[in-house]
N, C-alpha and C positions, 0 to 999 in steps of 0.2 A: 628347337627347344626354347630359345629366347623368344622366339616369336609367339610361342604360347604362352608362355610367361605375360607378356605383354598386352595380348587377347585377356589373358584372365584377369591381371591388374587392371584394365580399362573396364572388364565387367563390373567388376567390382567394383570400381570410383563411379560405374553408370553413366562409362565418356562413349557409348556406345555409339552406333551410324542413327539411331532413332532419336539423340538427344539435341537441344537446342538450347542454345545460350540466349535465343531470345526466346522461350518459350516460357509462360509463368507455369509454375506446378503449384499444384494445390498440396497443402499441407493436412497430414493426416495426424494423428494423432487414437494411438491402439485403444479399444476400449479395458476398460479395469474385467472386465472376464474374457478377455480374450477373444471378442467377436471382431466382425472387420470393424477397419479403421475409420474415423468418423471425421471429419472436414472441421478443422479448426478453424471459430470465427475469427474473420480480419479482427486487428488492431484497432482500436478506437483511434479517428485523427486526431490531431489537437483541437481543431474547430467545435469536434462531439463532446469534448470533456469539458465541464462545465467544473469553475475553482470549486474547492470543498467547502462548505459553509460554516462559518464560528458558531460552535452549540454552546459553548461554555467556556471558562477565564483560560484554558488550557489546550479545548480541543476543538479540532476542525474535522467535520465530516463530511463523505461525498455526498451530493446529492442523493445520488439511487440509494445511500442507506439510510438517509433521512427519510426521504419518502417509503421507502419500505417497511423502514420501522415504526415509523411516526413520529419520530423524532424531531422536535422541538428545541428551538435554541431558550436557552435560562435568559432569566432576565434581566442577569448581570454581562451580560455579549451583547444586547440589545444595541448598545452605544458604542460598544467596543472591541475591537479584534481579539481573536485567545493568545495569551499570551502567558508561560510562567512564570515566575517571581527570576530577577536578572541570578545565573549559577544554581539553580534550584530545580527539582526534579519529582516536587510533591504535589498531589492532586486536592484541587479545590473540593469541597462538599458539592460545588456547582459541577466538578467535574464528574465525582461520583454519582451524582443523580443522574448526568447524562449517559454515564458508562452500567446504570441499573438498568437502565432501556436498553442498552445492546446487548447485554449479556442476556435478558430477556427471550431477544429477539433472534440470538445466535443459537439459541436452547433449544426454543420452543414455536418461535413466529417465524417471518418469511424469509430467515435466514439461515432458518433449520440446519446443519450439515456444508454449509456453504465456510469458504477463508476470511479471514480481512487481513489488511496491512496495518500495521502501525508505523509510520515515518516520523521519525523524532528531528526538530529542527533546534535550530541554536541561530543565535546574532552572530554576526561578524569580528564581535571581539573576541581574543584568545584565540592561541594558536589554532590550524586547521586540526590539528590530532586530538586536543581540547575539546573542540566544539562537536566532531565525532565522536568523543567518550560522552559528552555532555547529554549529545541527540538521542545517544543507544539507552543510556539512563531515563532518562524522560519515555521513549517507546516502550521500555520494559519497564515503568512502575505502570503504564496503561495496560500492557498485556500479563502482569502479575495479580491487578484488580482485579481483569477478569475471570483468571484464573480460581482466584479465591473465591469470586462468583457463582464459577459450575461449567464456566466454557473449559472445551476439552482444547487442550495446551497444540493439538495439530491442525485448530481448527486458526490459528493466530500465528499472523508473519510478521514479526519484527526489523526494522532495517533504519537504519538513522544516514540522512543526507548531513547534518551538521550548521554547517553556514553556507556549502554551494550554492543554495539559491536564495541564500538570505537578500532583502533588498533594503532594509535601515539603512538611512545615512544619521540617523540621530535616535534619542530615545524612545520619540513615539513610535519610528521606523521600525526600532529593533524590537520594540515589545510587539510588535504583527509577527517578527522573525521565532521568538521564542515559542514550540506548539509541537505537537503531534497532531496529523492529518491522519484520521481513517480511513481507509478506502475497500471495495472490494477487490481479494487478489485476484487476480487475472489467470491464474492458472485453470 
């Protein structure tokens, strides 16, 4: 009887005599009506991800949703990195015209039905627990814009990094650090 137990537990974890620790498995991923599973694409390396571009005083986009959408940086970022006002969480006019083209574009254009991220950043100063309230603030008055906009609320991932990759050593340093990057989720 142990011994069957054992057979069945090893089925079950798939530590069968066919498996291999060195073998890579492709990863599947079900489809949403329940047809076979469809081959999840690799990971983007670091090398392929190109930084997010400053569109406006506040925010930073990926490439693919600039080019997508046709979005344009304002021409108040022209000179200068996004950054918001130092403990502040309100969106420029310059932000809002940029965030009228995504919602646009999340609606109606080539991002019909598709995610995005919003990642809220903070400077280095104030505590670590601080600057995550700070970041989540900032990503969520961008995905409440949109919101008010017409984007439908499951189509927007919010998530605040805070100061982990803030790199300010001084003021100029930390207004780059102050922003919200949009990106497309990767789900």
């Amino acid at each position: 009887m142990k011994t069957i137990t054992l057979l069945l537990l090893a089925a079950f974890l798939g530590l069968g005599p066919g498996c291999s620790k060195d073998k890579a498995k492709e990863k599947t991923t079900p489809t949403p009506t329940g047809g076979a599973p469809v081959a999840r694409q690799p990971a983007k390396s670091a090398e392929d991800v190109k930084p997010d571009q400053p569109v406006s005083p506040s925010l930073a986009i990926s490439p693919d949703i600039a080019q997508l959408c046709g979005i344009k940086p304002t021409p108040s970022v022209t000179a200068a990195s996004p950054t918001f006002e130092y403990d502040k969480d309100e969106l420029t006019q310059d932000d809002r015209a940029v965030l009228d083209q995504l919602a646009t574009c999340l609606m109606t254009g080539a991002l019909k039905g598709k995610n995005v991220l919003m990642i809220g950043r903070a400077d280095p100063r104030g505590t670590e627990e601080y600057n995550m309230g700070l970041g989540s603030r900032r990503a969520h008055s961008v995905s409440q814009y949109l919101v008010r906009l017409g984007v439908a609320q499951p189509q927007l991932e919010v998530t605040t990094r805070g100061s982990i990759d803030a790199t300010g050593t001084d003021e100029a340093g930390w207004k780059k650090d102050r922003r919200v990057d949009v990106q497309l989720a990767t789900k």
